[in-house]
TORGU-610462 format. One record per residue: x, y, z of N, C-alpha, C, O in turn. Coordinates in steps of 0.2 Angstrom, whole numbers, plus 5000, padded with zeros to 4 digits. Layout:
<recs>
XYZXYZXYZXYZ/...
</recs>
This chain:
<recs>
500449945000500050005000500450065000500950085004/500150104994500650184996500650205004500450175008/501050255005501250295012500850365012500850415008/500450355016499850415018500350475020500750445024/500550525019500750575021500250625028499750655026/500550625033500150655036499950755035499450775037/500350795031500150835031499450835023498950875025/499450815020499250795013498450775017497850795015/498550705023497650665025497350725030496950755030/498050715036497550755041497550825042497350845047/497850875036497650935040498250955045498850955045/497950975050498251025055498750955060498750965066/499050895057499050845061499450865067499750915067/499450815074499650845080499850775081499450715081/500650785084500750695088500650695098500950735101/500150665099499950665106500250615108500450565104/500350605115500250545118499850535125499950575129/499450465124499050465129499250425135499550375135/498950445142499150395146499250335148498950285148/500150345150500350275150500650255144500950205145/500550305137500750265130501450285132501550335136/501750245129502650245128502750295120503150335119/502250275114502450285109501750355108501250355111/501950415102501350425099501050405093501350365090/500450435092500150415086499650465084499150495087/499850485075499450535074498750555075498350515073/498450625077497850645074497850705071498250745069/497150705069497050765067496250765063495750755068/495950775058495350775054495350745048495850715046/494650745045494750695039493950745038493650775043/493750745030493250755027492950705024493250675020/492150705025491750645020491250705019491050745023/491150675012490350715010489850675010489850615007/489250705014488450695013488150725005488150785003/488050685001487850694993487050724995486650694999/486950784993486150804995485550784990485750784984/484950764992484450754987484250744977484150794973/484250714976484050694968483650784967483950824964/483050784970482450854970482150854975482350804977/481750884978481150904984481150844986481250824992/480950794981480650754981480650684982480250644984/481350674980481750604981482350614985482950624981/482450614989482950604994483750544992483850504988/483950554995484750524992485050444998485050445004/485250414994485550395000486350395001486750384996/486550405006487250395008487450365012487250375017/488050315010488350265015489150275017489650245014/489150295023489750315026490250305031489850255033/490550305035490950275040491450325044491850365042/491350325051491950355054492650325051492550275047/493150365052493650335049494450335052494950315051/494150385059494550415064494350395070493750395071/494750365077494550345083494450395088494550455085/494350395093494450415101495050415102495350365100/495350465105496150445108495750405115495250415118/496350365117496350315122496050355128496250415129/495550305133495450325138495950285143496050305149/496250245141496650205146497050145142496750095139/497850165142498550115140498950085145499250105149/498850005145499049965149499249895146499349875140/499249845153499549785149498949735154498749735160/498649695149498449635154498949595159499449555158/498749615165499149555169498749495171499249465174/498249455172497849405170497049415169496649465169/497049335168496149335162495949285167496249235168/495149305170494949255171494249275171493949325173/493949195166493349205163493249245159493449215153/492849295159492749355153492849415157492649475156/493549395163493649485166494649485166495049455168/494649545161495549555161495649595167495349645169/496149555171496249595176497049645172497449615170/497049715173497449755171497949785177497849795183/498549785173499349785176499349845179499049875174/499349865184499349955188498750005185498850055183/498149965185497750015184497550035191497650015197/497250085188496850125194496250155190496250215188/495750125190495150125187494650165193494750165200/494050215189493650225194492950165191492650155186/492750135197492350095193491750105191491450145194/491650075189490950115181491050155179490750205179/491550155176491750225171491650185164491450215159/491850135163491950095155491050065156490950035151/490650065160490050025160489550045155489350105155/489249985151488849975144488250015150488250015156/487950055143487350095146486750075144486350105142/486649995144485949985142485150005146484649995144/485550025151484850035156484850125155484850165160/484850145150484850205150484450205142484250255141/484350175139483850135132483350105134483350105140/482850085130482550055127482850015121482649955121/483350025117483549995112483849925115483849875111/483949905122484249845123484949865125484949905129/485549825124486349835125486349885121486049905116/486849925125487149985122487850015125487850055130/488449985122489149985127489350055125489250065119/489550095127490150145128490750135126490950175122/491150095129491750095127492050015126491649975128/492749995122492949935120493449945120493749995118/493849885122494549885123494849845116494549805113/495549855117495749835108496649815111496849825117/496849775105497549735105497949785101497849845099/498449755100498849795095498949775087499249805082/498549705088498449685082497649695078497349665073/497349745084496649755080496249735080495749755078/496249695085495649645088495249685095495549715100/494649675094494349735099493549695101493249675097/493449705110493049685112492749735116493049785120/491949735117491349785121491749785127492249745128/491549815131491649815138491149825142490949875144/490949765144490249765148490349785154489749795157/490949815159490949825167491649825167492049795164/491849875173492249885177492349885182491849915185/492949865187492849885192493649925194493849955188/494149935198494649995199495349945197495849965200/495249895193496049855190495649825184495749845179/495249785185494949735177494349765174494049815177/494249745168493549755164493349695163493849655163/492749675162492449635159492249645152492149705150/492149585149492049605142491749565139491949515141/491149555134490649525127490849445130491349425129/490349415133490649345133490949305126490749315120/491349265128491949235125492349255121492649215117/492449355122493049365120493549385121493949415117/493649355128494349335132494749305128495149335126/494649235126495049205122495549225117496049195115/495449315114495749335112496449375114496949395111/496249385121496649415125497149345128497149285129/497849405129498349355134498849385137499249425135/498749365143499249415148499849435146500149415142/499849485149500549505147500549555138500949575134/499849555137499749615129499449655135499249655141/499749725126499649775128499049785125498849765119/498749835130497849835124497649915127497849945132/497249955122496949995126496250005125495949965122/495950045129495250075132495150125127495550165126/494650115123494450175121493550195120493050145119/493350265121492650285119492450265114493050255111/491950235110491450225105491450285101491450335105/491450305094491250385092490350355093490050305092/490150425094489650415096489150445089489350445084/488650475091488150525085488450565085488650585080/488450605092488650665093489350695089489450745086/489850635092490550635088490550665083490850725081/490250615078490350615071489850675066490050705061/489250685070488950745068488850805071488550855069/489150795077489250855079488850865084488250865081/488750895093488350895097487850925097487350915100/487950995091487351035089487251035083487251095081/487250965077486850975073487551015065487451035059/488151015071488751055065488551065058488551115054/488350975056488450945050488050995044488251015038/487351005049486751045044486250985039485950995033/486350935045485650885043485050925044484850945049/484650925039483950935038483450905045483250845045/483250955050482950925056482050935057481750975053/481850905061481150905062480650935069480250915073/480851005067480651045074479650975079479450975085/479550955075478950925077479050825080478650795082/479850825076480050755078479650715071479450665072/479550725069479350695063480150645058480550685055/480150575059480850555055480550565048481050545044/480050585044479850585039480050645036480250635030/480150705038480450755037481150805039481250865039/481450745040482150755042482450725040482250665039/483250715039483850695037483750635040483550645046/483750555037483750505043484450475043484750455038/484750475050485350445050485150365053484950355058/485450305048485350235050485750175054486150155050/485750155058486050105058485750065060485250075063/486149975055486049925058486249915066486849915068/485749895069485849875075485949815077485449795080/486649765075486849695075486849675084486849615086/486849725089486849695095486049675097485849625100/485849715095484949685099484549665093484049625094/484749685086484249665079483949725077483849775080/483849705070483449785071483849845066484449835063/483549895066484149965063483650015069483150015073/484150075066484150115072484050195066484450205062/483350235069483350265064483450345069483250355075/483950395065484050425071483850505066483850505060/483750545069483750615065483750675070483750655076/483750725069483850795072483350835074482850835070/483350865082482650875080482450905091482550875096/482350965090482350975098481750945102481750985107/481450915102480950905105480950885111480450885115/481650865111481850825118482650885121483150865124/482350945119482850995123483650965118484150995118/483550925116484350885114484450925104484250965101/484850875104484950875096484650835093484150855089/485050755094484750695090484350655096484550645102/483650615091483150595095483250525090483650525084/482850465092482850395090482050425087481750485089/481750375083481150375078480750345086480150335085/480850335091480450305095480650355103480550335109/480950435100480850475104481550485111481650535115/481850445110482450415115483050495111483150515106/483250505117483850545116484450505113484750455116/484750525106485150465103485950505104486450485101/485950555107486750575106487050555107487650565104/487050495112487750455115487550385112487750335115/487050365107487250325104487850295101488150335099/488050245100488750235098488750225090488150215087/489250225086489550195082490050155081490550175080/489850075082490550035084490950015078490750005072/491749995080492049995076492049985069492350015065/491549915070491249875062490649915059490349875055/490449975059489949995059490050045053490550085053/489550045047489550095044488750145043488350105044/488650175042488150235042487650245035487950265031/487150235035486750245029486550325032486550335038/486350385027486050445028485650465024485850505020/485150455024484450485018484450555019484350585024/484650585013484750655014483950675010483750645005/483650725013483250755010483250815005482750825001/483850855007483850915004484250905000484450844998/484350984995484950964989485350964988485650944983/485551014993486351044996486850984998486650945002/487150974997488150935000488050965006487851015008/488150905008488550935017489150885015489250845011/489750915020490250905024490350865030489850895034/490550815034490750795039491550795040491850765035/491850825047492250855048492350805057492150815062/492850755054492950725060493550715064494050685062/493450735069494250745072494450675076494050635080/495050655076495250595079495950565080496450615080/496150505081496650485081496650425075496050395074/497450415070497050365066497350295069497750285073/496950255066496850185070497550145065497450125059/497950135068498750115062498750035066499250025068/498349995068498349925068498049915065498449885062/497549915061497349885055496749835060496849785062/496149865059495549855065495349775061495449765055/495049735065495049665064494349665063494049695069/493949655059493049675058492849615053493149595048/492349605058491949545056491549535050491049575050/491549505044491049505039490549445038490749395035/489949435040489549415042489249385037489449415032/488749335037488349305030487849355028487549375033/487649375023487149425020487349485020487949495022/486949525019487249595017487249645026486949635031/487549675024487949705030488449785028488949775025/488349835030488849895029489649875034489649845040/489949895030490649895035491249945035491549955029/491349965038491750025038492250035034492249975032/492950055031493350085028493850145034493850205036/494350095034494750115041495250185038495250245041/495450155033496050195031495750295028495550305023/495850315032495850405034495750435027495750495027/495850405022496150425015495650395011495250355013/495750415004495550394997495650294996495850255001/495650284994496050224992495650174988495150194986/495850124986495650074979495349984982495549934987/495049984979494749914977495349874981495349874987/495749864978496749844978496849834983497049774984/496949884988497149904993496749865001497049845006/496049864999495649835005495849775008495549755013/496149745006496449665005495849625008495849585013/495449635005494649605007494449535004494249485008/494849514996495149474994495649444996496049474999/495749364997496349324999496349274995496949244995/495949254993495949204987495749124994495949064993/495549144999495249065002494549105004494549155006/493949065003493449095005493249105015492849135018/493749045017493749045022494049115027494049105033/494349175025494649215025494749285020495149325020/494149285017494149325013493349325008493049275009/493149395003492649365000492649324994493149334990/492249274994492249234985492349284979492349344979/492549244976492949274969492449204964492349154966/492449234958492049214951492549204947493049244947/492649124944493049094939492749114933493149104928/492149134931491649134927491249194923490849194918/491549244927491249314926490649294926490249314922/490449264931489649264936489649294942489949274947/489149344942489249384949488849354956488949374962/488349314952487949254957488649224961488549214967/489049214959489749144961490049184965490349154969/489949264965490449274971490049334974489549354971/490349354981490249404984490049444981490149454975/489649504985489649564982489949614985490049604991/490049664983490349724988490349804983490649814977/489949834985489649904982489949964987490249954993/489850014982489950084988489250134984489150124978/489050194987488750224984489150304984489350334989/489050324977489450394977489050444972488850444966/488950484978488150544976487550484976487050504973/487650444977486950424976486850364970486350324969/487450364968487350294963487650234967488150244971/487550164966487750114966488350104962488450114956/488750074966489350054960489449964963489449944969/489549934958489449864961490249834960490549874956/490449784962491049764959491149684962490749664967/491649644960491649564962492249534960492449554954/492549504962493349504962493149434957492749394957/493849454952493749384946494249374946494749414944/494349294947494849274946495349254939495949264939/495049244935495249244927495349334927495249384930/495449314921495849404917495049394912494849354910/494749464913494149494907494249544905493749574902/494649574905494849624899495449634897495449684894/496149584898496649604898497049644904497649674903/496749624910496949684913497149614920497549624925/496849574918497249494923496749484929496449534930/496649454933496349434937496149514943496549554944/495649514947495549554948494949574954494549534956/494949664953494049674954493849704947494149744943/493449684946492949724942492249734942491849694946/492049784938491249794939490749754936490649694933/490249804937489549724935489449744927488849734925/490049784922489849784917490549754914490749774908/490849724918491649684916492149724916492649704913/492249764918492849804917493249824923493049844928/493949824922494449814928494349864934493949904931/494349874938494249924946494849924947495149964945/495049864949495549864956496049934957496349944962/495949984951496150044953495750094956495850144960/495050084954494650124957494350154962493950124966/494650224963494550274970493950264975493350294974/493950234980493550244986493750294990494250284994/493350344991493150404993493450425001493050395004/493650445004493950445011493350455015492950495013/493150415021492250425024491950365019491450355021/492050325013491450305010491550235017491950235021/491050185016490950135018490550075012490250085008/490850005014490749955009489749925012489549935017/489549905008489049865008489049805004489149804998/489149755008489649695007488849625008488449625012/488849575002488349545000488949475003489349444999/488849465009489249395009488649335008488349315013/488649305001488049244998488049214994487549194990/489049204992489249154988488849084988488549084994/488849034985488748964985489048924986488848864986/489948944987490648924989490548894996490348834997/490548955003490648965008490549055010491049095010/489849065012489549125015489649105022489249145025/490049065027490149065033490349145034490549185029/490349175042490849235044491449225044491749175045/491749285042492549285042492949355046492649415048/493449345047493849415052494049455044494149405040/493949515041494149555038494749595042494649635047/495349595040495749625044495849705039496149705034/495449775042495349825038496049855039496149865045/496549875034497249885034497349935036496949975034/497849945039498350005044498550045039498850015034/498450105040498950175036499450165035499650125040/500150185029500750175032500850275033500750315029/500950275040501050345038501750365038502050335042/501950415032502650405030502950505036502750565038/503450485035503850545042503750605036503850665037/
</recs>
Protein backbone atom coordinates (compact mmCIF):
# COMPACT_ATOMS: atom_id res chain seq x y z
CA UNK A 1 0.00 0.00 0.00
CA UNK A 2 1.15 3.62 -0.85
CA UNK A 3 2.37 5.76 2.48
CA UNK A 4 -0.43 8.13 3.62
CA UNK A 5 1.42 11.44 4.14
CA UNK A 6 0.12 13.08 7.23
CA UNK A 7 0.28 16.69 6.10
CA UNK A 8 -1.64 15.89 2.66
CA UNK A 9 -4.83 13.16 4.94
CA UNK A 10 -5.08 15.03 8.12
CA UNK A 11 -4.72 18.63 8.05
CA UNK A 12 -3.53 20.38 10.93
CA UNK A 13 -2.00 16.90 12.21
CA UNK A 14 -0.76 16.71 15.91
CA UNK A 15 1.49 13.83 17.53
CA UNK A 16 -0.25 13.21 21.27
CA UNK A 17 0.48 10.75 23.62
CA UNK A 18 -2.04 9.17 25.77
CA UNK A 19 -1.86 7.71 29.13
CA UNK A 20 0.69 5.46 30.02
CA UNK A 21 1.44 5.16 26.05
CA UNK A 22 5.26 4.77 25.54
CA UNK A 23 4.78 5.53 21.79
CA UNK A 24 2.59 8.45 19.87
CA UNK A 25 0.13 8.19 17.19
CA UNK A 26 -1.30 10.69 14.90
CA UNK A 27 -4.34 12.71 14.85
CA UNK A 28 -5.99 15.10 13.33
CA UNK A 29 -9.37 15.48 10.89
CA UNK A 30 -10.56 13.82 7.74
CA UNK A 31 -13.56 14.96 5.38
CA UNK A 32 -16.67 12.83 3.91
CA UNK A 33 -19.48 14.25 1.94
CA UNK A 34 -23.19 13.82 2.57
CA UNK A 35 -24.50 13.72 -1.43
CA UNK A 36 -27.80 15.90 -1.01
CA UNK A 37 -31.17 14.93 -2.58
CA UNK A 38 -31.95 13.87 -6.42
CA UNK A 39 -35.14 17.02 -6.05
CA UNK A 40 -37.74 18.03 -3.26
CA UNK A 41 -38.90 14.99 -3.89
CA UNK A 42 -36.64 11.98 -3.86
CA UNK A 43 -34.16 11.99 -1.16
CA UNK A 44 -30.59 10.41 -1.62
CA UNK A 45 -28.91 7.70 0.04
CA UNK A 46 -25.57 7.87 1.52
CA UNK A 47 -23.31 5.19 2.93
CA UNK A 48 -20.52 6.22 5.15
CA UNK A 49 -18.25 5.43 8.03
CA UNK A 50 -16.11 7.07 10.83
CA UNK A 51 -12.75 6.67 9.75
CA UNK A 52 -11.02 8.13 12.80
CA UNK A 53 -11.01 6.84 16.52
CA UNK A 54 -11.17 8.25 20.16
CA UNK A 55 -7.77 8.78 21.61
CA UNK A 56 -7.50 6.10 24.45
CA UNK A 57 -9.24 6.49 27.58
CA UNK A 58 -6.87 3.92 29.11
CA UNK A 59 -2.91 2.22 27.96
CA UNK A 60 -1.97 -0.84 29.72
CA UNK A 61 -0.97 -4.42 29.82
CA UNK A 62 -3.17 -7.40 30.77
CA UNK A 63 -1.84 -9.02 33.75
CA UNK A 64 -4.43 -12.01 33.97
CA UNK A 65 -7.77 -13.45 32.44
CA UNK A 66 -10.20 -15.03 34.18
CA UNK A 67 -13.43 -16.07 32.68
CA UNK A 68 -14.70 -12.93 30.70
CA UNK A 69 -12.73 -10.37 33.23
CA UNK A 70 -8.94 -8.96 32.19
CA UNK A 71 -7.63 -8.10 35.18
CA UNK A 72 -5.12 -4.90 34.17
CA UNK A 73 -1.33 -4.43 35.24
CA UNK A 74 -1.31 -1.04 37.59
CA UNK A 75 -4.60 0.13 36.78
CA UNK A 76 -6.35 2.44 38.81
CA UNK A 77 -9.81 2.49 37.44
CA UNK A 78 -12.74 4.43 38.75
CA UNK A 79 -15.47 1.84 38.67
CA UNK A 80 -18.24 2.22 36.20
CA UNK A 81 -16.61 4.39 34.13
CA UNK A 82 -16.24 1.79 31.04
CA UNK A 83 -19.91 0.31 32.02
CA UNK A 84 -22.41 -0.52 28.89
CA UNK A 85 -25.50 1.88 29.17
CA UNK A 86 -28.17 -0.31 28.37
CA UNK A 87 -30.34 0.64 31.24
CA UNK A 88 -30.42 4.03 29.96
CA UNK A 89 -32.38 2.68 26.37
CA UNK A 90 -35.03 1.10 25.48
CA UNK A 91 -32.91 -0.21 22.43
CA UNK A 92 -31.67 -3.16 24.61
CA UNK A 93 -27.40 -3.48 25.08
CA UNK A 94 -25.74 -0.36 24.36
CA UNK A 95 -21.89 -0.37 25.38
CA UNK A 96 -19.77 2.72 25.55
CA UNK A 97 -16.54 1.83 25.45
CA UNK A 98 -14.30 -1.34 23.96
CA UNK A 99 -11.07 -2.48 24.53
CA UNK A 100 -8.67 -3.38 21.61
CA UNK A 101 -5.08 -5.33 21.07
CA UNK A 102 -2.35 -4.13 19.08
CA UNK A 103 -3.19 -6.40 16.39
CA UNK A 104 -6.75 -5.08 15.91
CA UNK A 105 -8.84 -7.20 17.59
CA UNK A 106 -11.42 -5.49 19.79
CA UNK A 107 -13.92 -6.39 22.35
CA UNK A 108 -17.37 -4.46 24.14
CA UNK A 109 -16.70 -3.77 27.61
CA UNK A 110 -19.53 -4.87 29.67
CA UNK A 111 -18.29 -3.52 33.33
CA UNK A 112 -15.53 -2.40 35.31
CA UNK A 113 -14.33 -2.34 38.44
CA UNK A 114 -10.89 -0.14 39.84
CA UNK A 115 -8.01 -2.95 37.99
CA UNK A 116 -10.30 -5.42 35.34
CA UNK A 117 -13.06 -4.95 32.71
CA UNK A 118 -15.29 -7.35 31.86
CA UNK A 119 -16.05 -8.01 28.44
CA UNK A 120 -18.72 -9.63 25.46
CA UNK A 121 -18.83 -13.26 26.55
CA UNK A 122 -16.23 -15.38 25.02
CA UNK A 123 -13.94 -12.79 23.95
CA UNK A 124 -11.40 -13.42 26.32
CA UNK A 125 -9.96 -16.04 24.47
CA UNK A 126 -8.62 -13.40 22.31
CA UNK A 127 -6.84 -11.83 25.05
CA UNK A 128 -3.48 -12.92 26.75
CA UNK A 129 -1.59 -11.86 29.55
CA UNK A 130 0.93 -9.92 29.42
CA UNK A 131 -0.56 -7.87 25.84
CA UNK A 132 -0.76 -4.57 25.56
CA UNK A 133 -4.34 -3.32 24.88
CA UNK A 134 -6.10 -0.18 25.17
CA UNK A 135 -9.59 1.47 26.35
CA UNK A 136 -11.14 3.40 24.25
CA UNK A 137 -14.83 5.66 23.78
CA UNK A 138 -17.25 4.44 20.99
CA UNK A 139 -17.56 7.53 18.38
CA UNK A 140 -20.86 8.23 19.19
CA UNK A 141 -23.75 10.34 16.91
CA UNK A 142 -22.81 13.23 18.67
CA UNK A 143 -19.06 12.59 17.60
CA UNK A 144 -19.43 12.21 14.15
CA UNK A 145 -22.27 14.73 13.57
CA UNK A 146 -21.66 16.98 15.71
CA UNK A 147 -23.48 17.74 19.34
CA UNK A 148 -25.37 20.51 17.82
CA UNK A 149 -26.39 19.46 14.54
CA UNK A 150 -22.69 21.08 13.04
CA UNK A 151 -23.16 18.85 10.00
CA UNK A 152 -26.57 20.87 8.78
CA UNK A 153 -28.70 17.65 8.57
CA UNK A 154 -32.17 18.56 7.61
CA UNK A 155 -34.27 18.41 11.26
CA UNK A 156 -37.80 18.08 12.39
CA UNK A 157 -38.75 20.84 14.77
CA UNK A 158 -42.19 18.34 15.46
CA UNK A 159 -40.00 15.02 15.57
CA UNK A 160 -41.33 13.86 12.50
CA UNK A 161 -38.41 10.98 11.09
CA UNK A 162 -40.41 11.58 7.80
CA UNK A 163 -39.25 15.02 7.41
CA UNK A 164 -35.77 15.05 8.35
CA UNK A 165 -32.44 13.75 7.34
CA UNK A 166 -32.53 9.95 8.69
CA UNK A 167 -29.42 8.82 10.06
CA UNK A 168 -29.40 4.56 10.06
CA UNK A 169 -28.08 2.10 11.67
CA UNK A 170 -27.98 -1.53 11.65
CA UNK A 171 -28.34 -2.64 15.09
CA UNK A 172 -26.46 -6.12 14.96
CA UNK A 173 -26.32 -6.16 18.99
CA UNK A 174 -30.25 -6.34 19.86
CA UNK A 175 -31.55 -6.88 15.81
CA UNK A 176 -33.29 -4.40 14.12
CA UNK A 177 -31.85 -0.71 12.50
CA UNK A 178 -31.89 2.24 14.48
CA UNK A 179 -33.36 5.11 12.80
CA UNK A 180 -32.08 8.47 14.13
CA UNK A 181 -32.62 12.16 13.07
CA UNK A 182 -32.43 15.90 14.35
CA UNK A 183 -34.87 17.45 15.97
CA UNK A 184 -35.30 19.47 19.60
CA UNK A 185 -38.24 18.04 20.99
CA UNK A 186 -36.46 16.34 23.63
CA UNK A 187 -34.37 19.85 24.53
CA UNK A 188 -31.44 17.66 22.77
CA UNK A 189 -30.20 17.39 19.27
CA UNK A 190 -30.53 13.85 18.06
CA UNK A 191 -33.70 11.77 18.99
CA UNK A 192 -34.31 7.90 18.04
CA UNK A 193 -37.83 7.41 15.64
CA UNK A 194 -39.19 6.00 18.91
CA UNK A 195 -38.45 9.49 20.76
CA UNK A 196 -35.12 8.28 22.92
CA UNK A 197 -32.33 10.89 23.29
CA UNK A 198 -29.71 9.10 20.51
CA UNK A 199 -26.54 11.49 21.26
CA UNK A 200 -24.62 8.93 23.07
CA UNK A 201 -25.55 6.35 20.87
CA UNK A 202 -22.54 4.51 19.67
CA UNK A 203 -20.93 3.78 16.45
CA UNK A 204 -19.08 0.61 16.87
CA UNK A 205 -15.93 -0.25 15.16
CA UNK A 206 -17.69 -2.54 12.49
CA UNK A 207 -20.29 -0.30 11.79
CA UNK A 208 -20.93 1.89 8.71
CA UNK A 209 -23.90 4.63 8.47
CA UNK A 210 -26.64 4.83 5.74
CA UNK A 211 -27.96 8.71 5.69
CA UNK A 212 -31.13 9.51 3.67
CA UNK A 213 -30.61 13.02 2.78
CA UNK A 214 -33.70 15.03 2.02
CA UNK A 215 -32.31 18.14 0.88
CA UNK A 216 -30.29 19.11 -2.23
CA UNK A 217 -27.46 20.80 -0.83
CA UNK A 218 -23.75 18.64 -0.04
CA UNK A 219 -23.00 18.54 3.37
CA UNK A 220 -19.53 17.92 4.83
CA UNK A 221 -18.56 15.89 7.88
CA UNK A 222 -15.52 17.02 9.68
CA UNK A 223 -14.14 14.38 12.07
CA UNK A 224 -11.56 14.82 14.46
CA UNK A 225 -9.56 11.85 15.79
CA UNK A 226 -6.75 9.64 16.16
CA UNK A 227 -6.07 7.24 13.26
CA UNK A 228 -6.43 3.57 14.01
CA UNK A 229 -2.60 2.18 12.40
CA UNK A 230 -3.39 -1.62 13.57
CA UNK A 231 -5.47 -2.39 10.96
CA UNK A 232 -9.08 -3.01 12.96
CA UNK A 233 -10.09 -6.87 12.78
CA UNK A 234 -14.07 -6.64 11.62
CA UNK A 235 -16.22 -9.25 11.17
CA UNK A 236 -17.98 -10.00 7.90
CA UNK A 237 -20.96 -11.89 8.42
CA UNK A 238 -23.31 -14.03 6.09
CA UNK A 239 -25.86 -11.69 3.93
CA UNK A 240 -25.66 -8.20 3.31
CA UNK A 241 -24.15 -5.97 5.93
CA UNK A 242 -22.32 -2.18 5.75
CA UNK A 243 -18.78 -2.30 7.08
CA UNK A 244 -16.55 0.44 7.52
CA UNK A 245 -13.39 1.68 5.69
CA UNK A 246 -10.64 2.26 8.22
CA UNK A 247 -8.00 3.88 6.21
CA UNK A 248 -8.48 7.93 6.84
CA UNK A 249 -7.80 8.37 3.06
CA UNK A 250 -9.03 7.83 -0.65
CA UNK A 251 -8.04 4.31 -1.62
CA UNK A 252 -8.90 1.34 -4.20
CA UNK A 253 -10.57 -1.85 -4.55
CA UNK A 254 -6.67 -3.12 -4.38
CA UNK A 255 -5.70 -1.93 -1.42
CA UNK A 256 -8.82 -3.39 0.99
CA UNK A 257 -7.15 -6.78 0.93
CA UNK A 258 -10.86 -7.97 1.34
CA UNK A 259 -9.90 -10.70 -1.20
CA UNK A 260 -7.38 -13.67 -0.16
CA UNK A 261 -8.15 -16.05 -2.54
CA UNK A 262 -9.66 -18.72 0.43
CA UNK A 263 -13.20 -18.14 1.00
CA UNK A 264 -12.57 -19.14 4.50
CA UNK A 265 -10.87 -15.87 5.09
CA UNK A 266 -11.83 -13.50 2.67
CA UNK A 267 -14.85 -12.87 0.06
CA UNK A 268 -15.63 -15.48 -2.96
CA UNK A 269 -14.27 -14.55 -6.11
CA UNK A 270 -16.07 -15.73 -9.70
CA UNK A 271 -13.92 -18.14 -12.28
CA UNK A 272 -16.85 -17.48 -14.52
CA UNK A 273 -17.53 -13.73 -14.80
CA UNK A 274 -20.77 -14.76 -12.72
CA UNK A 275 -21.53 -12.36 -10.21
CA UNK A 276 -24.14 -15.02 -8.69
CA UNK A 277 -20.61 -17.14 -7.88
CA UNK A 278 -19.13 -14.63 -5.90
CA UNK A 279 -19.69 -12.08 -3.15
CA UNK A 280 -20.79 -8.89 -3.62
CA UNK A 281 -19.35 -5.55 -2.48
CA UNK A 282 -20.79 -1.96 -3.59
CA UNK A 283 -20.14 1.59 -2.30
CA UNK A 284 -22.53 4.50 -3.28
CA UNK A 285 -21.24 7.75 -4.69
CA UNK A 286 -23.71 10.75 -4.72
CA UNK A 287 -26.24 8.46 -4.86
CA UNK A 288 -25.36 5.72 -7.42
CA UNK A 289 -24.51 2.19 -6.77
CA UNK A 290 -21.34 1.09 -8.00
CA UNK A 291 -21.30 -2.77 -7.85
CA UNK A 292 -18.04 -4.78 -8.13
CA UNK A 293 -16.86 -8.75 -7.58
CA UNK A 294 -13.33 -10.09 -7.54
CA UNK A 295 -12.62 -12.33 -10.83
CA UNK A 296 -10.47 -14.69 -10.79
CA UNK A 297 -9.58 -15.27 -14.69
CA UNK A 298 -8.49 -12.02 -16.66
CA UNK A 299 -11.85 -10.27 -18.62
CA UNK A 300 -10.31 -7.67 -20.23
CA UNK A 301 -6.87 -7.91 -20.45
CA UNK A 302 -6.16 -6.47 -17.38
CA UNK A 303 -5.58 -10.23 -15.31
CA UNK A 304 -7.36 -11.47 -12.67
CA UNK A 305 -9.00 -9.03 -10.33
CA UNK A 306 -11.91 -6.51 -9.28
CA UNK A 307 -14.29 -5.51 -11.66
CA UNK A 308 -17.69 -4.15 -12.16
CA UNK A 309 -20.97 -5.66 -13.07
CA UNK A 310 -20.45 -4.34 -16.68
CA UNK A 311 -16.71 -6.47 -16.85
CA UNK A 312 -14.40 -3.90 -16.54
CA UNK A 313 -11.26 -3.80 -14.33
CA UNK A 314 -11.69 -1.67 -10.78
CA UNK A 315 -8.95 -2.88 -8.88
CA UNK A 316 -7.82 0.78 -9.34
CA UNK A 317 -10.80 2.47 -8.52
CA UNK A 318 -10.96 5.30 -6.05
CA UNK A 319 -12.97 4.71 -2.88
CA UNK A 320 -13.81 8.05 -1.34
CA UNK A 321 -12.16 8.82 2.16
CA UNK A 322 -15.59 8.34 4.80
CA UNK A 323 -17.27 5.95 2.08
CA UNK A 324 -18.12 2.70 3.68
CA UNK A 325 -18.63 -0.96 1.85
CA UNK A 326 -22.10 -2.83 1.53
CA UNK A 327 -20.86 -6.24 1.49
CA UNK A 328 -23.37 -9.26 0.00
CA UNK A 329 -21.68 -12.22 1.78
CA UNK A 330 -24.07 -15.22 -0.43
CA UNK A 331 -21.57 -16.91 -2.47
CA UNK A 332 -22.70 -20.76 -3.00
CA UNK A 333 -18.85 -21.54 -2.16
CA UNK A 334 -18.82 -20.83 1.68
CA UNK A 335 -20.95 -17.62 2.97
CA UNK A 336 -19.89 -18.77 6.61
CA UNK A 337 -18.47 -15.41 8.81
CA UNK A 338 -15.03 -14.43 8.49
CA UNK A 339 -12.39 -11.74 10.37
CA UNK A 340 -11.72 -8.96 7.58
CA UNK A 341 -8.61 -7.53 8.78
CA UNK A 342 -9.32 -3.65 7.51
CA UNK A 343 -5.69 -2.43 6.82
CA UNK A 344 -3.45 0.02 8.71
CA UNK A 345 -2.28 3.49 7.24
CA UNK A 346 1.32 3.36 6.41
CA UNK A 347 1.98 6.85 7.57
CA UNK A 348 5.26 8.07 5.98
CA UNK A 349 7.63 10.88 8.33
Amino acid sequence: MKPIYPFALLGALLAVGAANAATTTPVGYTTTTIYGAFNASSPKNNVIAPNLQNQPSWTGVVGSISGDTLTLTSATLTAGQFNHISDSFSLGTVYAYYIETSDGYWAQIVSNDATSVTIEAGAASNFSAGESVTIRRHITISDYFGSTNQTGLASSPSGDANEADNIILIDEVNGGTLTIFASDVLEGTWITDGFEDAASIPIYPDQGVQVLRREVSNLSIVQTGEVDTNGRQIQVSTGVQIRPIVLPADTTLADLDIYSGNTATGLAGSGNADLNEADGLSVLVDGSPLVYFYSTIDLDGSGPGWYDDSFSFAGDTILPAGAALILNRNNPDNSSPFIWVNPAPTIAP
